[in-house]
C-alpha positions, 0 to 999 in steps of 0.5 A: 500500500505505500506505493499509492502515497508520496512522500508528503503523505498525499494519495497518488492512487489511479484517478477515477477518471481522466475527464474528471481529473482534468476539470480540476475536480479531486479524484473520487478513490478507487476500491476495487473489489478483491474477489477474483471473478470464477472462471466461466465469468469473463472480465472486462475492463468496467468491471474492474473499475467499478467505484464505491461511490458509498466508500470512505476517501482516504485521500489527503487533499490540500487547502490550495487543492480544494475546490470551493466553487464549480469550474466554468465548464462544469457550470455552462457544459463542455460545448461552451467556449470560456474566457477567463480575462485577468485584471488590467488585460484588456480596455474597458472600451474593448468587451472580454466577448465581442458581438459578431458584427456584419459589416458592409462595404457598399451601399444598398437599399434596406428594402426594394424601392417603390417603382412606377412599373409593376416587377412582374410586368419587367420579369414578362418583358424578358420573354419577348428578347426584341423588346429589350435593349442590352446599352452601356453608357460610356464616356470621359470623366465627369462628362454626365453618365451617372447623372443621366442614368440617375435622372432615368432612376428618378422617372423610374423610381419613386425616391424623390420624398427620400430625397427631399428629405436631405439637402446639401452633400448627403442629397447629391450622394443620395442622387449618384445611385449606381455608385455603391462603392464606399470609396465612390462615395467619397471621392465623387468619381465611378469606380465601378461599372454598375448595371441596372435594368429599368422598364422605360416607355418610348415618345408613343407610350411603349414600354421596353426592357433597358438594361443599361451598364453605368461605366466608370469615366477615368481612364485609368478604370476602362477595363470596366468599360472593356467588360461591359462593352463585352455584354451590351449590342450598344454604346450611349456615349456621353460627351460634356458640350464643352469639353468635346472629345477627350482622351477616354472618350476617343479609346471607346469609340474606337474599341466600340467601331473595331469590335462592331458595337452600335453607336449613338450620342448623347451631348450632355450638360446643355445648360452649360452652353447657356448658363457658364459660356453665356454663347448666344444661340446662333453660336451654340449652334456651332459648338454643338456641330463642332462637338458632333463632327469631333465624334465623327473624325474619330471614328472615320479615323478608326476605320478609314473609309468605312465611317458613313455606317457609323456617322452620328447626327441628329437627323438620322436620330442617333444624337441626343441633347440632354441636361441630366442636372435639370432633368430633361433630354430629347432628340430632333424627332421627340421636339418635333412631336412636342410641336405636332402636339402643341399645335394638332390642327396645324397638320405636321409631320413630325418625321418630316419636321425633324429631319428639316431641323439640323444642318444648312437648311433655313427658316423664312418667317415671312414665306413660313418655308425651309430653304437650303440658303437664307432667302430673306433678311432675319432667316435663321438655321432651323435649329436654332429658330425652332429648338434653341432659341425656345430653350433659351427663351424658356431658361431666361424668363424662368431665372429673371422673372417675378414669380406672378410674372413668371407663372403666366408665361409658363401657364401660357407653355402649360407648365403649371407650378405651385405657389411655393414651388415658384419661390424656390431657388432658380436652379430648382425653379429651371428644374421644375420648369424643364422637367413639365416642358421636356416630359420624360425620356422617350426621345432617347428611348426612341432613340436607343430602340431604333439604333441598337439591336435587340438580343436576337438581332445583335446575336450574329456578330455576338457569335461571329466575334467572340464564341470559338466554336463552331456556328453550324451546331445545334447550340450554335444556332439556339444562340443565334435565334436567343433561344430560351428553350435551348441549352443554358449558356452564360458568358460571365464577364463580371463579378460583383462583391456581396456587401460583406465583400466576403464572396462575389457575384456572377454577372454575364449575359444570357445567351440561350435557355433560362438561367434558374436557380438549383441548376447544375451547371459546368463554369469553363474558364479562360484556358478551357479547350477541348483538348485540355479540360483541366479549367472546368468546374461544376457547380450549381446556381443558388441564387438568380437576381435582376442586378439594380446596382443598390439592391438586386431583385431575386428572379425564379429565372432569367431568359435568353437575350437578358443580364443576369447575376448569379449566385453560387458559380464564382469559385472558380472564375477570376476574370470571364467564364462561360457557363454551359449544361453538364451535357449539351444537345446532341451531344455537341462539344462546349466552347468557351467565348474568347476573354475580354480584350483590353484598351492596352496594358497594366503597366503600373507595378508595386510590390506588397507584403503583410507587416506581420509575416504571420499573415501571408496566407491572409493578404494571398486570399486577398489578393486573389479577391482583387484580382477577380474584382477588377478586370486588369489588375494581375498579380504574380509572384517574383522569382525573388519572392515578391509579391507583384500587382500590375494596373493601369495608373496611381488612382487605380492602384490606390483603389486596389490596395485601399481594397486589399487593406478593408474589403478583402484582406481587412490587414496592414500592408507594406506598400514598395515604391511603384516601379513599371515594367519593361520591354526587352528588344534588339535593335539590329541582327545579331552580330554572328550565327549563335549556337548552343550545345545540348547538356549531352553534347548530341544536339547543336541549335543555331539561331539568329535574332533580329528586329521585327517589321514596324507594326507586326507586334501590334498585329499580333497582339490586337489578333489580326493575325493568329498562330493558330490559323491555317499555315496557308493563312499565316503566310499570306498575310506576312507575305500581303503585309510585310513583304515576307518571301513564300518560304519564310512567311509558311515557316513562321513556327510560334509567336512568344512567349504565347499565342499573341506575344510580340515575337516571332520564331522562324524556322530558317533551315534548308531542307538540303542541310537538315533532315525536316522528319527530325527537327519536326520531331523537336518543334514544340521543345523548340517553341517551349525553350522560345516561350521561355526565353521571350517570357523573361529576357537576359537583361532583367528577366523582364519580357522580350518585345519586337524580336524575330528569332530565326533558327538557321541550323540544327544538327540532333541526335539520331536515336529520341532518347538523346533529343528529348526535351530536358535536352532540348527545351534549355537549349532553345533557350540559351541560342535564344537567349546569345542570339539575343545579346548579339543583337544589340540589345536595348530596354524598351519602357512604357510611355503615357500619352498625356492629356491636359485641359485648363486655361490658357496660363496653365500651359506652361506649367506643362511644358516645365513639368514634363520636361523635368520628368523626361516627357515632351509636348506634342501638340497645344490648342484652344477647344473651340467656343470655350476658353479652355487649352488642350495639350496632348505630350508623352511621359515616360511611365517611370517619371510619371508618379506623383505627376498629376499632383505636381501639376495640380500645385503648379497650376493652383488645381486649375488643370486636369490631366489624363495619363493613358497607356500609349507605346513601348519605346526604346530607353536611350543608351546600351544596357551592356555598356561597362563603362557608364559609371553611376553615382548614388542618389545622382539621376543618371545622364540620358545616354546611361538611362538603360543601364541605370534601369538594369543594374537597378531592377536587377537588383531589386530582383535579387539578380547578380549585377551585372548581365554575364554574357559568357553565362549563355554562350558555349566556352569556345563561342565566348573564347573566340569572340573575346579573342577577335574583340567582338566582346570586350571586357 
């Protein structure tokens, strides 16, 4: 017995239990019964320890051991967790136990708001796919797409009492109703593309289905545009009456004419020309063709020749005027009614009336006829006879009238106000007044419905340009017709954040069949083929919604020909995706539509890292959140270990990581300096024929590197010619193009490092010199080691640009086993790689083209800010009718941070500037020049600008210092270029 005490006398017998002992409770003692059981009766372990819950307990127990009250756990169960907090460990503002707060990162609507249409006659619309109108509004910043699609939200919407309810700054955010971002709120500029879809009646009363998609107006967010132009037939291009044509404006109208997309215009902020240039009406009529005919030399410069099918103006109905802040638009046609309706006797034709209300045709007051020349003294433009001058008339009685004087006059247009209304403020008063003498918006919707196609009518040039399957499947044509008995079939280009930004919705555009919730669908990715189905996905839908930017109207389905957002689909999808049925109709093979192709590059890189190491895995989530949420943004990690984001500008990116830091990754973050990325390139032919042995030295390949014809990587890269084309196609176009001979136009191997990279490889062997059955044996290793190599060039790994890389010899290795591709694929490289620093090779950087408006004296701060930034002017000049300069000049976009800023101080804000992503060029100086010394914390002189970027970023990448050429060249190919003096040092 005295083995179960220690020597202090305490019991350390076996425990009841372990559950018991652990809880802190002392041990009940253990008697166990002393009878050994018979034979015949089996033992088991329950019997043995059977407890004498009525026995005595010898156990001594402490004072300290003794237990006075019942331990938390024993008091609330097991299943309940316990904190048990120390005095002083916490604030008292922080509780010990934290309630779960939901937090949310957009605005959204508590409820569905009231509407002047009935929902269930909107979801009813969907079935009939040619009374809807798929439309995008686009345009510069602050041109007016967000206060023209809210003044439609407010004919739709019955909001105005939530409105009238607020004043100053809180009701102006009220208004901008599709900017739910947090940051969109607080900085007053759309950073995401918002959709909504509204019932809206034409000038005849007939209502039709709009499903419009307001875009962001920066340049730096035009990949939202690019997503949203991928699911509409129509573009609403919005253009600010006095700014004109900017920069924004001229790449959507030309991305819209190249992929085909229908075309109309809205001039908007009309007031402007009346109430802040003060231009009398014969003027404003100038200003007003001058800005339309700007949007016409664009697209006649878009596609040469060809601009007629896409002229805007507003006799053929496709231009409308509007002032979003009053509340009225309208187009020639709707104020033509508004005269056939004013006066019913008088017998107009309002068709034939409005096509005689713009351009050089003239109004004779005495003769009451139209006449193609002013015949009489006072003949005016019917423009201005008939539709400004009434407007202006309208604009000066409202503002300078006494309130009895005034309501006479508009009584005497049928405009009847209230006492109380009479008094407000002029600009509410101009308001009140427009919107009963305009009415609604059915000139534009007129407008909207004559000149874009309906889903069925734009599905032909849909399929045509951007689904990669055949057209003569039974899919195929279920697309074609819109067919909503036919195969689900969506193509994703969106996603949209929930409000707790912890997932993403799927938005895309409805192609055939019905989209409902429970189907089981397959998502294909970007990289999905037939032969590789490695990107493919099941799911299901969970959720079917109508997306209406601040709340979302759950749907049992949606059909062909509408937009739709999606629930329950999003794992998988980053940028696009097509959604098909687990299995289509007669068994066709699925097809994905082609990725959303982009204005131009994300160039603009920083570096991040978490502050705490620990949290990696939370910042990688988060990355991998962005990079769904905006459609440019790439991320990749370095070899050196960074973490890399690409965008398009400092705005841009500052939304990024603002995002990354709140919304996704809810962390603190290191942020490096933002650097760009750069272009490798040669700029002659290299110097000798640079070969390359295999590691087994069976194999030899001899390439040469030489620049490409001006324009062949443009080509490549905008898709007008593809490697994976016909051979007989390929060629034909080099030979038509560029002067390419037949044998070397069909002997054209790859574009690198893929199918649309700005790099040609060449197959240059003679078929006399090289056995052809044996190199066709090594092609694809070949192209695989060519990919590599113009991936990440010699000088910085940075990807090469503009270079033709002709295999000239090859001798390989009979038997397969010596010419496989460990062998071969390194190989290719590094003949690339030598071809390459034989070729005098240069580093290209990005350039922006800047855009500048602002006063005439802001013009010089320009020109003494870019020239200290290496950038130049290239052109100045007035915008017509105002007193507003445009300067357009390039800035190379290394120099380009902190530009906008600086320019603002020197022009005291008055200037605003667009930098947009214009062209590769050339960094002047020798990369590989040894004897360029640089000092620290001295700018480089211009000749030693390449060298300067190498050294640095190769050093930032953890690279050795310099560029080894002997690291890529055979021992005896360097030994004898370094006896010859070819190279040096």
């Amino acid at each position: 017995m005295d083995d179960l005490y220690d020597e202090f006398g305490n019991f350390i017998g076996e425990a009841e239990s372990e559950e018991e002992s652990d809880n802190g409770a002392p041990a009940a003692d253990a008697y166990v019964y002393d009878d050994e059981p018979e034979d015949d009766e089996p033992v088991n372990d329950q019997q043995l320890m059977e407890v004498d819950d009525e026995g005595p307990s010898n156990a001594v127990i402490l004072h300290e051991d003794k237990q006075y009250y019942p331990s938390a756990q024993q008091v609330y169960g097991a299943d309940v967790e316990t904190l048990v907090q120390e005095e002083d460990a916490q604030p008292l503002t922080q509780p010990i136990v934290e309630p779960v707060v939901q937090k949310k990162f957009t605005v959204e609507e508590a409820d569905l708001p009231p509407v002047r249409f009935a929902r269930d006659f909107q979801t009813d619309l969907m079935n009939y796919p040619d009374q809807v109108r798929n439309v995008v509004l686009a345009g510069h910043l602050h041109h007016g797409k967000t206060a023209f699609m809210d003044m439609l939200v407010m004919e739709t919407h019955e909001i105005q009492d939530r409105l009238d309810k607020r004043a100053g700054r809180s009701r102006d955010e009220q208004l901008r109703y599709t900017d739910t971002h947090i940051l969109e709120r607080q900085r007053g500029v759309s950073i995401k593309a918002a959709p909504m879809s509204l019932v809206l009646q034409s000038a005849k009363g007939k209502s039709h289905l709009f499903n419009i998609m307001d875009t962001p107006g920066h340049v730096n967010f035009v990949d939202e545009v690019a997503a949203s132009l991928r699911l509409a037939d129509g573009v609403v291009l919005v253009v600010d009456v006095v700014e004109g044509v900017q920069v924004n404006t001229e790449e959507i109208i030309k991305h819209a004419v190249l992929e085909g997309v229908a075309l109309t215009l809205v001039v908007s902020k009309m007031d402007r020309l009346i109430l802040e240039l003060k231009l009398p009406p014969a003027d404003a009529y100038f200003k007003l063709k001058h800005v339309i005919e700007e949007v016409n030399t664009v697209i006649e410069s878009t596609i040469p020749g060809q601009g007629e099918k896409y002229r805007l103006s507003p006799e053929k109905g496709n231009v409308a005027f509007s002032c979003s802040t009053l509340g009225w638009s309208f187009t020639l046609p709707s104020f033509a009614k508004m005269y056939s309706d004013s006066y019913p006797d008088s017998g107009i034709n309002s068709d034939d009336f409005s096509k005689r209300l713009w351009g050089d045709i003239y109004f004779n007051p005495r003769s009451r006829k139209f006449s193609r020349k002013p015949l009489q003294e006072g003949a005016k433009r019917s423009f201005v006879h008939w539709i400004l001058e009434p407007i202006y008339k309208l604009f000066s009685h409202t503002i300078s009238e006494s309130p009895e004087d005034l309501k006479e006059t508009l009584a005497s247009l049928g405009i009847q106000l209230k006492p109380s209304q009479l008094r407000t403020d002029a600009r509410e008063l101009l308001k009140l007044a427009c919107e009963q003498f305009f009415g609604t918006s059915g000139g534009f919707v007129d407008m909207v419905v004559r000149h874009v196609p309906s889903p069925i009518e734009g599905s032909q040039r849909y399929l045509e340009r951007y689904y990669t399957g055949p057209l003569d499947t039974e899919t195929a044509e279920s697309l074609k017709k819109c067919d909503q008995d036919g195969p689900l079939v969506v193509h994703v280009t969106k996603l949209f954040n929930t409000t707790d930004a912890k997932t993403f919705h799927s938005f895309g555009r409805v192609l055939s069949g019905i989209a409902k919730p429970g189907d089981q669908v397959r998502v294909l990715g970007e990289g999905y083929t037939i032969e590789d189905e490695e990107d493919m996905v099941n799911a299901t839908i969970s959720d079917v919604w109508i997306a209406e930017s601040r709340y979302n109207v759950p749907v049992s389905g949606i059909p062909a020909g509408s937009w739709v957002l999606l629930g329950g689909v999003d794992n998988s999808i980053v940028k696009s995706a097509t959604i098909v049925p687990p299995k289509l109709p007669s068994d066709d093979d699925a097809y994905i539509f082609c990725p959303v192709k982009h204005f131009f590059e994300s160039v603009f890189k920083v570096a991040v890292e978490p502050v705490n190491p620990s949290e990696l895995p939370k910042m990688l989530e988060g990355l991998r959140k962005i990079n769904k949420s905006y459609p440019l943004i790439t991320t990749k990690v370095e070899e050196s270990g960074e973490h890399i984001m690409l965008g398009t500008g400092e705005l841009y990116m500052d939304c990024v990581l603002h995002d990354l830091r709140r919304l996704y990754a809810d962390m603190e973050i290191k942020v490096s300096d933002p650097v760009t990325r750069f272009c490798e390139t040669v700029v002659e032919t290299s110097a000798i024929k640079c070969y390359a042995l295999t590691p087994n030295k069976k194999n030899k390949l001899t390439m040469v590197a030489e620049p490409l014809d001006q324009g062949i990587a443009e080509d490549i890269e905008s898709g007008r010619v593809n490697i994976k084309d016909p051979v007989r196609v390929v060629g034909k176009f080099f030979e038509e193009n560029y002067g390419y001979d037949l044998l070397a136009s069909r002997n054209i191997w790859a574009f690198g490092p893929d199918d649309q990279g700005p790099n040609i490889l060449q197959n240059d062997t003679l078929p006399s010199d090289v056995d052809q059955k044996l190199l066709r044996s090594v092609r694809d290793t070949i192209r695989q080691g060519f990919s590599w190599a113009t991936r990440e060039g010699p000088l910085c790994e940075e990807p090469i640009r503009n270079a033709k890389f002709r295999l000239t010899d090859v001798s390989l290795a009979p038997e397969p086993i010596f010419r496989g591709g460990g062998q071969v694929i390194p190989t290719a490289r590094r003949a690339c790689y030598s071809a390459f620093l034989m070729a005098s090779p240069r580093l290209m950087e990005p350039v922006y083209a800047c855009n500048m408006i602002g006063p005439a004296d802001a013009v010089s701060s320009l020109y003494t800010v870019l020239a200290r930034r290496r950038g130049h002017v290239l052109q100045d000049g007035p915008i017509a009718g105002t007193p507003l300069y445009k300067v357009k000049g390039l800035l190379p976009v290394i120099d380009s941070f902190g530009f906008e800023t600086d320019l603002r101080i020197h022009t005291q804000g008055q200037a605003t500037v667009s930098l947009v992503f214009d062209r590769w060029s050339v960094v002047p100086g020798d990369p590989l020049d040894r004897d360029v010394r640089l000092r620290p914390l001295e700018p480089a002189a211009a000749q030693a600008t390449a060298r300067d970027f190498v050294l640095k970023t190769r050093r930032r990448k953890g690279l050795a210092e310099d560029v080894a050429v002997g690291k890529f060249l055979e021992p005896e190919l360097f030994r004898s270029l370094k006896e010859s003096g070819i190279l040096d040092g």
